[in-house]
C-alpha positions in Angstrom: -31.3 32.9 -8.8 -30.8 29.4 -7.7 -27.6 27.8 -8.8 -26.3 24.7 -10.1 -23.1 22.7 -9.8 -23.1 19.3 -11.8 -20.6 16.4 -11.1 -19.8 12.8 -11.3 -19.0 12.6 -15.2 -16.5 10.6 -17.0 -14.7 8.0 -19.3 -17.5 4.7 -19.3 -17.2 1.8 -21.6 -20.5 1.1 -23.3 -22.8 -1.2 -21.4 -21.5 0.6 -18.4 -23.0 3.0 -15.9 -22.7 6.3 -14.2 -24.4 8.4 -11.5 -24.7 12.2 -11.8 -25.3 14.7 -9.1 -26.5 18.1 -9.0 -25.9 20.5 -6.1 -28.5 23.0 -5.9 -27.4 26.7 -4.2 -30.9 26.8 -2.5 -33.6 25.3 -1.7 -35.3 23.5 -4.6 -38.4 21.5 -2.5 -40.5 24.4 -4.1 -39.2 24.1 -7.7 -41.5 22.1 -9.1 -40.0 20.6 -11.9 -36.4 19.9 -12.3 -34.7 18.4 -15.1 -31.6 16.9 -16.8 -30.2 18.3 -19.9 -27.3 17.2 -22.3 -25.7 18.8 -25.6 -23.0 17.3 -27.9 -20.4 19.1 -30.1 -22.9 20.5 -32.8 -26.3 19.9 -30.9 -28.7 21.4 -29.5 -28.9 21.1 -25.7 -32.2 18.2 -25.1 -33.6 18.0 -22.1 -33.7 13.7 -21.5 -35.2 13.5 -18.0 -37.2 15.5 -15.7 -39.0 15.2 -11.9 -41.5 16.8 -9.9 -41.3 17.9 -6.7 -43.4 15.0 -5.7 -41.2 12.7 -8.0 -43.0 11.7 -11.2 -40.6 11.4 -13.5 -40.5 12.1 -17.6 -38.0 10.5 -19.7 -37.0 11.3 -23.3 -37.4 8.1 -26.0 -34.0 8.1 -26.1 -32.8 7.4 -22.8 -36.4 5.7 -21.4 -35.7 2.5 -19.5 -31.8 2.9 -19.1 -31.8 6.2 -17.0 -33.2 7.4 -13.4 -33.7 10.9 -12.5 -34.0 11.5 -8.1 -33.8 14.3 -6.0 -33.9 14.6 -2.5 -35.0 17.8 -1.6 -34.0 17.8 2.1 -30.3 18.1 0.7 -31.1 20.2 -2.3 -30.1 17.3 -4.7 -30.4 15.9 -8.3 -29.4 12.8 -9.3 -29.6 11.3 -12.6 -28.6 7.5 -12.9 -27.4 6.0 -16.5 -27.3 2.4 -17.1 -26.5 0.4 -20.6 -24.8 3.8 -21.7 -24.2 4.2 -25.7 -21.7 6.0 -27.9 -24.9 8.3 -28.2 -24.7 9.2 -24.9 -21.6 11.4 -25.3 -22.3 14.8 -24.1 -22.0 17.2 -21.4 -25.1 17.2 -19.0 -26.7 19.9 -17.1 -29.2 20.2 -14.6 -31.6 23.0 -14.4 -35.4 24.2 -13.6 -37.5 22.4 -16.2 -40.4 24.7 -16.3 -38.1 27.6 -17.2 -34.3 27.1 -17.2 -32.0 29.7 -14.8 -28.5 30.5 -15.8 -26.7 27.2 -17.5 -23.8 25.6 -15.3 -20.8 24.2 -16.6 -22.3 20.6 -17.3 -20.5 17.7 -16.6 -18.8 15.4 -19.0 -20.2 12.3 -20.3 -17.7 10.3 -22.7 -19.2 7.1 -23.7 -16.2 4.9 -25.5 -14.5 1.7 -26.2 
């Protein structure tokens, strides 16, 4: 039911950083987990980072130690924050309930590039 409007993507130079948001169409202090997705041309769509509603965070190997997932759940928010972005980073990223995924969004581009 609840919906999600990602935002905040773009063009980064590797080494560089970038700070997603998530707007949430309701109330998400009762979703208990949250996470952030991504999928590139030909890929499957990974989940990379997700937080509890108590904010314990879960990180994929691939993006442990350069990203941050947030929320603040008084203004139904997700944030996901890249540093030391790669070439491998290139996708479009989603947020959505972790536990069980609603309806995807339309993501929010991610262009890592030199």
């Amino acid at each position: 039911q609840v919906q999600f409007v990602e935002s905040g993507g773009g063009l980064v130079q590797p080494g560089g950083s970038l700070t997603l948001s998530c707007a949430a169409s309701g109330s998400i202090s009762d979703i208990y987990l949250l996470g952030w997705y991504r999928q590139a041309p030909g890929q499957s769509r990974e989940l990379v980072a997700r937080i509890t509603s108590g904010g314990s965070t879960m990180y994929a190997d691939s993006v442990k130690g350069r990203f941050t997932i947030s929320r603040d759940n008084a203004e139904n928010m997700l944030y996901l924050r890249m540093n030391s972005l790669k070439l491998e980073d290139t996708a479009i990223y989603f947020c959505n309930i972790a536990s069980k995924p609603n309806l995807w969004g339309q993501g929010t581009q991610v262009t890592v590039s030199s």
